[in-house]
C-alpha positions as CSV (number, residue, x, y, z in Angstrom):
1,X,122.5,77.8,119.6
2,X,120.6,77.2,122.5
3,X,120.0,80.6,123.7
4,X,116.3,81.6,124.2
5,X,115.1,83.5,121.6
6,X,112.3,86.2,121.3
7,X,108.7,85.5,122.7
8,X,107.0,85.0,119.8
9,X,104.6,87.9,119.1
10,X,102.7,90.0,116.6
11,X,105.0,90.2,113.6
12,X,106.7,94.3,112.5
13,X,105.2,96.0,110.6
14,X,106.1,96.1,106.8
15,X,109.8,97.2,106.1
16,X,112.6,98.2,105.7
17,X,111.7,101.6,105.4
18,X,113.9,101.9,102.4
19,X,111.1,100.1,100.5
20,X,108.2,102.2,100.7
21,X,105.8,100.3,97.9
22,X,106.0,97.1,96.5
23,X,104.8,98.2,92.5
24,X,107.8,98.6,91.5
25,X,109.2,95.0,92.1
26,X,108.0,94.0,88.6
27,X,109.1,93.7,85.1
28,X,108.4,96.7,82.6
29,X,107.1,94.7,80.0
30,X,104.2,94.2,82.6
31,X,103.5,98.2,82.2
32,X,104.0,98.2,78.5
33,X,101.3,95.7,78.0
34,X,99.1,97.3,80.4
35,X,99.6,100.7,78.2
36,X,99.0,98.9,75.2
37,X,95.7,97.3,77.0
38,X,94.5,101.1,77.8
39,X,94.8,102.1,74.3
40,X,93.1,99.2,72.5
41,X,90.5,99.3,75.2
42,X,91.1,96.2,76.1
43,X,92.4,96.8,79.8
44,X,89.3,96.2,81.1
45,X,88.1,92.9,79.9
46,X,87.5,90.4,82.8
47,X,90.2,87.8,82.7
48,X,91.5,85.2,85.4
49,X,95.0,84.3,85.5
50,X,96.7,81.2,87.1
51,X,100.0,81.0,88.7
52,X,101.1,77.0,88.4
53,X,104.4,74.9,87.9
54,X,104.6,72.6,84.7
55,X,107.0,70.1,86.6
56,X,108.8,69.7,89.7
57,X,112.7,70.5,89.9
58,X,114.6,67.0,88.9
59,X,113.6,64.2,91.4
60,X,111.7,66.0,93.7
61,X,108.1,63.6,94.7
62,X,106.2,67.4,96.0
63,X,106.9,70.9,96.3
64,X,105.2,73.4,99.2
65,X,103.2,76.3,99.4
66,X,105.0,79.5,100.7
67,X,104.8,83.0,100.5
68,X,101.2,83.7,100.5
69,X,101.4,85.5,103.8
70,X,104.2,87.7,102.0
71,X,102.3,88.2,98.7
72,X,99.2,89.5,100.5
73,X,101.6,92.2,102.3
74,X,103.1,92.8,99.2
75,X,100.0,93.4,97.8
76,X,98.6,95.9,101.0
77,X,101.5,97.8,100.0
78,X,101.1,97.7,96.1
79,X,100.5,101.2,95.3
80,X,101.9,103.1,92.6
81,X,103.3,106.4,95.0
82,X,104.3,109.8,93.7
83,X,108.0,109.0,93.5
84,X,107.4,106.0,91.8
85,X,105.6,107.6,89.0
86,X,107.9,110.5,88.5
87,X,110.8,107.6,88.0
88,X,108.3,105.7,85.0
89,X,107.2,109.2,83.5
90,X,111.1,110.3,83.6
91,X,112.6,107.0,82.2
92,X,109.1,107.1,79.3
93,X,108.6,103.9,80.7
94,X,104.6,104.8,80.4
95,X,102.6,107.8,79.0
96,X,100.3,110.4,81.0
97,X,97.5,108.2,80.9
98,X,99.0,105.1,81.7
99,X,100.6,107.2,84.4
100,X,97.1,108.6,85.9
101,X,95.3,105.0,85.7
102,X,98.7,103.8,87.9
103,X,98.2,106.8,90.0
104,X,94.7,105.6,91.7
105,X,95.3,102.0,90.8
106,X,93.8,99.6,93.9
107,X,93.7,95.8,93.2
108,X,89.3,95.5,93.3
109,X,89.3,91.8,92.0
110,X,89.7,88.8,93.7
111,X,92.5,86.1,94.2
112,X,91.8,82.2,95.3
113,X,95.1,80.0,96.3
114,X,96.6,77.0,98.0
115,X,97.1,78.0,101.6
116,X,100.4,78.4,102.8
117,X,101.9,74.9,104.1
118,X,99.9,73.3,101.4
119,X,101.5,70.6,99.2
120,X,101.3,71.3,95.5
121,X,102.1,69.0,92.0
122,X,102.8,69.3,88.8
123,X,99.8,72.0,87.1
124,X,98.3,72.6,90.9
125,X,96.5,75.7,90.1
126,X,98.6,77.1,93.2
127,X,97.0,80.8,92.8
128,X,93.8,81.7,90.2
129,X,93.3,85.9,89.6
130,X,90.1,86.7,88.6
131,X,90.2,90.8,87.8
132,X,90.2,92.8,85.2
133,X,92.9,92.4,82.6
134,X,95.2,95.3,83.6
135,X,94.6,94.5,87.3
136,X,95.9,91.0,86.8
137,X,98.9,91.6,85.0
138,X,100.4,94.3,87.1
139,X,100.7,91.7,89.8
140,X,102.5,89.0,87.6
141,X,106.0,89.2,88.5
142,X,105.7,90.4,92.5
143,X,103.4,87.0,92.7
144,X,105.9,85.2,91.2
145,X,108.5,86.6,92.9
146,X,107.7,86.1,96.1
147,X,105.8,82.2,95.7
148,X,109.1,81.2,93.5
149,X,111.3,82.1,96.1
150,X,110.2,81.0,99.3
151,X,108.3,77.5,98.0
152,X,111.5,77.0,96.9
153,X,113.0,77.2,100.4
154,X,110.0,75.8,101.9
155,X,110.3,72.4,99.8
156,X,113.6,72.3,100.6
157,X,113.1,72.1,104.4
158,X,110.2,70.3,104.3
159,X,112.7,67.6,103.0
160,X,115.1,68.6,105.4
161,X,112.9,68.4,108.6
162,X,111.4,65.1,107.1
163,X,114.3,63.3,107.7
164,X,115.6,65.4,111.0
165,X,112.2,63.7,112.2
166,X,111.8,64.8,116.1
167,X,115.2,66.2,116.2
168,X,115.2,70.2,115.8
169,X,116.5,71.9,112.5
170,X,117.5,75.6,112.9
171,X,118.1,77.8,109.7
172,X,121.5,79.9,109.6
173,X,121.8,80.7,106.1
174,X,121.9,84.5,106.3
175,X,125.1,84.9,105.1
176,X,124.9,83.0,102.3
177,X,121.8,84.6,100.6
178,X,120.7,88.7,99.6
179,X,120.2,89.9,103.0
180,X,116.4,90.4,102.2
181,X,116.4,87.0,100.6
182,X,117.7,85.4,104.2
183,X,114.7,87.0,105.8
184,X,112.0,85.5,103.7
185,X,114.0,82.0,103.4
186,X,113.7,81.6,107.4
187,X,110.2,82.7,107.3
188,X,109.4,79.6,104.4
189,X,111.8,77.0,106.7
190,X,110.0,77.8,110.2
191,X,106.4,77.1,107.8
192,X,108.4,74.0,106.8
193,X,109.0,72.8,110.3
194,X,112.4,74.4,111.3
195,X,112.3,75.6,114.6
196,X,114.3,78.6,115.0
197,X,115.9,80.7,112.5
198,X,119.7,82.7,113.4
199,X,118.1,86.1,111.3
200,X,117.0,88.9,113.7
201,X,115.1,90.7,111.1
202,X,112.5,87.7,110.6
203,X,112.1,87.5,113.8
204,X,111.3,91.2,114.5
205,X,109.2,90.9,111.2
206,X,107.5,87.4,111.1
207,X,107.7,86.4,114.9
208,X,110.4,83.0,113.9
209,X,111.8,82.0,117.1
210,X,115.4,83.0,116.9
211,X,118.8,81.2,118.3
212,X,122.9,81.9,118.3
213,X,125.5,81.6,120.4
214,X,129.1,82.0,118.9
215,X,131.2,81.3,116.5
216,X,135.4,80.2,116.4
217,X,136.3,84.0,116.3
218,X,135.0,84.1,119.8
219,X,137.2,81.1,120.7
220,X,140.0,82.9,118.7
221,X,140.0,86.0,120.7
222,X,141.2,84.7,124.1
223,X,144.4,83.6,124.7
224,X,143.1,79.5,125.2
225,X,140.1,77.8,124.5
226,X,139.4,77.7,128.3
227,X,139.1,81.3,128.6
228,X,136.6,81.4,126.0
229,X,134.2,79.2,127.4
230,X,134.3,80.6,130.5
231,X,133.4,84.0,129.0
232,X,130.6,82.4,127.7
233,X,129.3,80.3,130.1
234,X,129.5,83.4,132.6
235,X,127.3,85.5,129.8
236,X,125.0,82.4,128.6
237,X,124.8,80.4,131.1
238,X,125.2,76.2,131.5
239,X,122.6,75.8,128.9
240,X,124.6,77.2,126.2
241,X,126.1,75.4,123.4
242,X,129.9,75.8,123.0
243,X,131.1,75.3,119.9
244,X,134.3,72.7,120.4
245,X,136.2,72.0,117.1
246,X,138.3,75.3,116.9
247,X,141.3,73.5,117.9
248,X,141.0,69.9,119.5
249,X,137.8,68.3,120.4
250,X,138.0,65.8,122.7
251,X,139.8,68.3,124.9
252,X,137.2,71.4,124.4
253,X,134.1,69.0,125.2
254,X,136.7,67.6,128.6
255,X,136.8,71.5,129.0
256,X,132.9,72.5,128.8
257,X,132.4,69.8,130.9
258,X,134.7,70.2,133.5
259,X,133.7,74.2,133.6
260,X,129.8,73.7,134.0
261,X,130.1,70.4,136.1
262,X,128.8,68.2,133.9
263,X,125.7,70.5,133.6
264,X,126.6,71.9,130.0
265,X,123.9,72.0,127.5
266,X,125.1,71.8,123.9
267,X,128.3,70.9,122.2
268,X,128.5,71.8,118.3
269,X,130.3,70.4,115.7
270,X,130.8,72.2,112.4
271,X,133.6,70.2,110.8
272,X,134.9,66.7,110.0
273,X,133.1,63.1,109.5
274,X,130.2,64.7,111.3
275,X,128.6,60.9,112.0
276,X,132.0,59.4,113.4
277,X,132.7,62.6,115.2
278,X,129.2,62.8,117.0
279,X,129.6,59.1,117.8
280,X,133.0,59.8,119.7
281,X,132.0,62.9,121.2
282,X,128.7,61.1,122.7
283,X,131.0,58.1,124.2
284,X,133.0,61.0,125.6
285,X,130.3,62.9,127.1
286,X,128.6,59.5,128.7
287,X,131.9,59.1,130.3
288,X,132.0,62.3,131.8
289,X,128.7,62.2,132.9
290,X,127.4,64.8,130.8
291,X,124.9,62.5,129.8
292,X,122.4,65.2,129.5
293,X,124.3,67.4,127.1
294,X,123.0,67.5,123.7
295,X,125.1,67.3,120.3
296,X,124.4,69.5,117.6
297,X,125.8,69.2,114.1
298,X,126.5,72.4,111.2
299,X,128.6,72.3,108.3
300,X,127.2,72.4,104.6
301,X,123.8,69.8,106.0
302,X,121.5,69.3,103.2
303,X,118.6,66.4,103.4
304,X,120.8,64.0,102.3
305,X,123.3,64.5,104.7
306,X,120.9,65.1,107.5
307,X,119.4,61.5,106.2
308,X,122.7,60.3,106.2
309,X,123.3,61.1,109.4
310,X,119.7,59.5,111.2
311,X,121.9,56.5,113.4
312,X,124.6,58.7,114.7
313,X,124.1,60.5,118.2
314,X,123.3,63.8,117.3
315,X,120.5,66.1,118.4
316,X,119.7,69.0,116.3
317,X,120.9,70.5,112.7
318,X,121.8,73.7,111.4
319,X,121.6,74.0,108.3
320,X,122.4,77.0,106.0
321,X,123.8,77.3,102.2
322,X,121.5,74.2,101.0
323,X,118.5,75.5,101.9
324,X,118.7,79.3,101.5
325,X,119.8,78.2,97.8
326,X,117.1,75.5,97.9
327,X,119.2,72.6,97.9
328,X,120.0,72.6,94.2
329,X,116.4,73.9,93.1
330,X,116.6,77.8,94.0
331,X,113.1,78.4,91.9
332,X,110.1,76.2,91.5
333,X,109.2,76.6,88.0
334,X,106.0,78.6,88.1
335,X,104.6,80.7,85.5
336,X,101.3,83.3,85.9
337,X,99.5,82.7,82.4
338,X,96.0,83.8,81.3
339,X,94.3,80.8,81.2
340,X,90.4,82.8,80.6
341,X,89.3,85.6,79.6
342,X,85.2,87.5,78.7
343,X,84.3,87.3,75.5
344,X,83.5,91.4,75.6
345,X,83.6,93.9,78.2
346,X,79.9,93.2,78.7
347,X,78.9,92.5,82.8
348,X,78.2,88.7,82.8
349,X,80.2,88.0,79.3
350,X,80.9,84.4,79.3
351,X,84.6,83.3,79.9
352,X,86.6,81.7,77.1
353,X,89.6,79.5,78.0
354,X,93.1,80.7,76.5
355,X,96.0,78.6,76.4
356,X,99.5,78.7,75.1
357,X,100.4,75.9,72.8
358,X,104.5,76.6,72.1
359,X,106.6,72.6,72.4
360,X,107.6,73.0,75.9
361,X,105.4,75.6,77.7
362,X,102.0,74.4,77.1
363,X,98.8,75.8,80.1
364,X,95.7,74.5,80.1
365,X,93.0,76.9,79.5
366,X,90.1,77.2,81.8
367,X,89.3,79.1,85.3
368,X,91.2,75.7,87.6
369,X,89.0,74.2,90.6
370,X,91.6,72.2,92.5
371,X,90.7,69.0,95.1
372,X,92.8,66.7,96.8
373,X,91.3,63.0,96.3
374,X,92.1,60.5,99.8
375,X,91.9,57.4,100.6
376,X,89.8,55.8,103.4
377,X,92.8,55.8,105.0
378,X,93.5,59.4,104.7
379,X,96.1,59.6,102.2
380,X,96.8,61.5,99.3
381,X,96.1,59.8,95.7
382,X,95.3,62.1,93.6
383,X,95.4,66.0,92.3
384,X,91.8,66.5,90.3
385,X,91.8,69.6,88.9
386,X,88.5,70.6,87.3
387,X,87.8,72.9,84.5
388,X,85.0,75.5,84.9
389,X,83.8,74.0,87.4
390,X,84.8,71.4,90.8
391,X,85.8,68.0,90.0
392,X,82.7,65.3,91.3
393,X,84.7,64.4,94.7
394,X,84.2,61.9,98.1
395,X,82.9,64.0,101.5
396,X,86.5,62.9,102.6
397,X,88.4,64.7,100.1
398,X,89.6,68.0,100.6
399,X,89.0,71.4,98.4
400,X,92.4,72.9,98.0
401,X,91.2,76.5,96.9
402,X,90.6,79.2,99.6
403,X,89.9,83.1,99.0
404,X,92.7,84.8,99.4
405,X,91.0,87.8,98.5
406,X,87.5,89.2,98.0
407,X,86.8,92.2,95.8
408,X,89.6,93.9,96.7
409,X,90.2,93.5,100.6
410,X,92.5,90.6,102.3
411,X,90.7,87.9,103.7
412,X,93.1,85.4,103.9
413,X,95.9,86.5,106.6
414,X,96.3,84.0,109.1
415,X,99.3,83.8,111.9
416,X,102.5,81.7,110.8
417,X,101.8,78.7,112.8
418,X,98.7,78.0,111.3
419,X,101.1,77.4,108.2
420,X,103.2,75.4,110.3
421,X,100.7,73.1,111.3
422,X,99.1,72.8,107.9
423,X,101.9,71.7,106.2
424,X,102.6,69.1,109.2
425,X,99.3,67.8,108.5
426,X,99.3,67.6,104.8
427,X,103.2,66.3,104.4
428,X,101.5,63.3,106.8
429,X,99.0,62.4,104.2
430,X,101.3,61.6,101.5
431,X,102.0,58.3,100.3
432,X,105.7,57.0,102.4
433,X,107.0,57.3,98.4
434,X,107.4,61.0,99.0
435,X,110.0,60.6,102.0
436,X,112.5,59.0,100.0
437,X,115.5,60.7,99.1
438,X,116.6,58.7,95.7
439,X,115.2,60.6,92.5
440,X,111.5,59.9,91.7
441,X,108.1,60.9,89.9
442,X,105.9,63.3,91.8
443,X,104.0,61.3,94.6
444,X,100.1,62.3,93.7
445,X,98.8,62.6,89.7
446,X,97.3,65.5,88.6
447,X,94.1,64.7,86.8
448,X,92.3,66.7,84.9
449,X,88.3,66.8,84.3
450,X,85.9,68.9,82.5
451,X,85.4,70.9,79.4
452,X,88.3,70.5,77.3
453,X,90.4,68.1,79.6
454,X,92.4,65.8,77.7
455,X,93.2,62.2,79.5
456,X,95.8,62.6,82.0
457,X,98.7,65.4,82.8
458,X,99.6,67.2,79.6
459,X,102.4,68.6,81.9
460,X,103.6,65.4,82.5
461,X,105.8,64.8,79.4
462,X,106.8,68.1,79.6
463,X,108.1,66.9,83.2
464,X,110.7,64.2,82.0
């Protein structure tokens, strides 16, 4: 685990090559609608869509932002090819007009959002469509896709790496995921503070920092224990972490010593009472005088465990199942509803808001301004969400809506450890309720002003 990864560097290219286009990673109901939309004349009727969760999974106190790097590349690469439209003519999935207006079909409207890192709450208008009714319903279920998935991840390890505090968390989850999924989970844990992730593809695609060493099979194949570290040593070097709980471990650490000279730089522990055993084997290594050599600590971690474990001796997690799966929350709950839409197809038509009503799955109607109120002190107290227009705000507070993109053309690409940082900076302004593991309500209110508000969060019963 403690083998240099990678330089970091300009991410791949989009792949794998087996996935040419991204419009067809959507729902056919989503091209049904759009058909309809042609035929009543309707498609192009200026709407704005919002893509925002009603309530947090159980207990959580905030969710996080990711994916918005991956949705913009989905959308670069959102084109509706010849092979794609052969397979919806062939299936009569759409008709021969339908299938001409896919055929030159290039997103021209423009798309606002949280930035990736960001914190969100309970109705955070997280992204806001304005387009064209067809143009905004096409992208429905890749948008949701994509921000389900990895804000998922990403509010798992924020909660992970919260309580890790300085020590290092490194994702190895690969193996317990889709193998695409594993990719864009370490790519939502490194934005939410991991520090290294075990999947090669994301880091030939998204420039994650990646680590590995071995595993028991490698202790397995040789004849003795001894052997295998040797092998390993001679290949890796002293710096390497050997993995010491195949057989006995109080004898493999006396081994890795012994065979590096005290100089060894890892031992890992991926079974038992992980607290008791890290507290034995750093007594053992002090006595040795390995007093440099750094413990690390796998097996089924979650944030509780990794809380659990904050007074015992160990230096660095890796954690795997829980977070690829999201630690018991593998979707966040948001939905992409029209919330607006012109009153005619006229240029300049006024926007009416639109709202769904069913028990349950209410929206608010209205094109969302979002801000995020602070103290003098700098932390967060408040979501105000404002309708047609932004809520009246302090100099201090902070407008959560950037352009995304702009007529048509990405503007809002930025490298993965701007991400990084955000999120570092934003998970700091919280109120110290958020940290806390027990089940609670989410940390900042959402409040909503302007035409049409209604006192408080109308999500908020919907939340309990």
């Amino acid at each position: 685990m403690t083998v240099p990864g990678p330089a970091l560097g300009a991410p791949a290219s989009w792949g794998p090559r087996e996935v040419p286009t991204t419009a067809l990673l959507t729902d056919h109901y989503e091209l049904t609608m759009l058909q309809a939309a042609l035929q009543a004349g309707t498609a192009d009727r200026p709407c704005v869509f919002e893509l925002f969760a009603r309530r947090l999974p159980p207990g959580r106190r905030y969710g996080v932002v990711a994916g918005v790097g991956r949705a913009l590349r989905a959308l670069e690469h959102f084109r509706f090819d010849a092979e794609s439209l052969e397979f919806l003519r062939g299936a009569h999935v759409v008709d021969d007009r339908t299938a001409d207006w896919l055929a030159d079909f290039r997103f021209d409207g423009s798309i606002w959002g949280y930035p990736e890192g960001e914190v969100y709450f309970p109705g955070s208008p997280v992204v806001v469509v304005e387009s064209s009714f067809a143009a905004g319903v096409v992208l429905e279920t890749v948008l949701l896709s994509i921000y389900n998935h990895d804000a998922a991840i990403a509010s798992a390890a924020s909660r992970m790496t919260a309580m890790a505090g300085d020590r290092p968390c490194i994702e190895m989850g690969s193996r317990r995921t889709q193998e695409l999924a594993a990719v864009a989970a370490a790519r939502a844990a490194y934005v939410a503070g991991f520090e290294a992730t075990s999947n090669l593809e994301a880091g030939r695609r998204y420039g994650v920092p990646t680590r590995g060493t071995s595993a028991h099979s490698f202790t397995l194949l040789h004849a003795d224990e001894r052997s295998a570290f040797a092998a390993q040593i001679a290949a890796l070097g002293e710096d390497t972490t050997l993995l010491v709980d195949t057989y006995d471990v109080e004898a493999a650490v006396r081994t890795g010593v012994e065979l590096t000279g005290g100089r060894l730089g890892a031992v890992r522990l991926d079974s038992g009472d992980l607290a008791v055993m890290a507290t034995r084997v750093r007594e053992l290594l002090d006595s040795l005088g390995a007093t440099g050599t750094r413990i690390i600590v796998t097996s089924d971690l979650d944030e509780f465990t990794i809380a659990a474990l904050s007074g015992a001796p160990v230096d660095g997690y890796g954690v795997g199942t829980a977070l690829v799966t999201g630690s018991g929350a593998p979707t966040c709950g948001f939905v992409y509803k029209l919330v607006a839409r012109a009153e005619s197809d006229e240029p300049g038509a006024p926007l009416t808001p639109v709202a769904k009503k069913s028990a349950d799955k209410i929206s608010v109607g209205g094109r969302k301004y979002a801000v995020r109120q602070l103290s003098a002190q700098g932390v967060a107290e408040a979501e105000l969400v404002g309708i047609g227009a932004v809520s009246r705000h302090d100099s201090d507070d902070r407008e959560l809506l950037v352009p995304l993109v702009v007529d048509g053309e990405v503007v809002g690409k930025e490298p993965l450890e701007a991400a990084r940082e955000r999120h570092r900076r934003v998970r700091a302004e919280l109120p110290l309720e958020a940290l806390k593991m027990s089940r609670g309500e989410p940390v900042v209110e959402t409040v909503y002003a302007g035409a049409g508000a209604t006192p408080g969060n109308p999500y908020a019963a919907a939340g309990r």
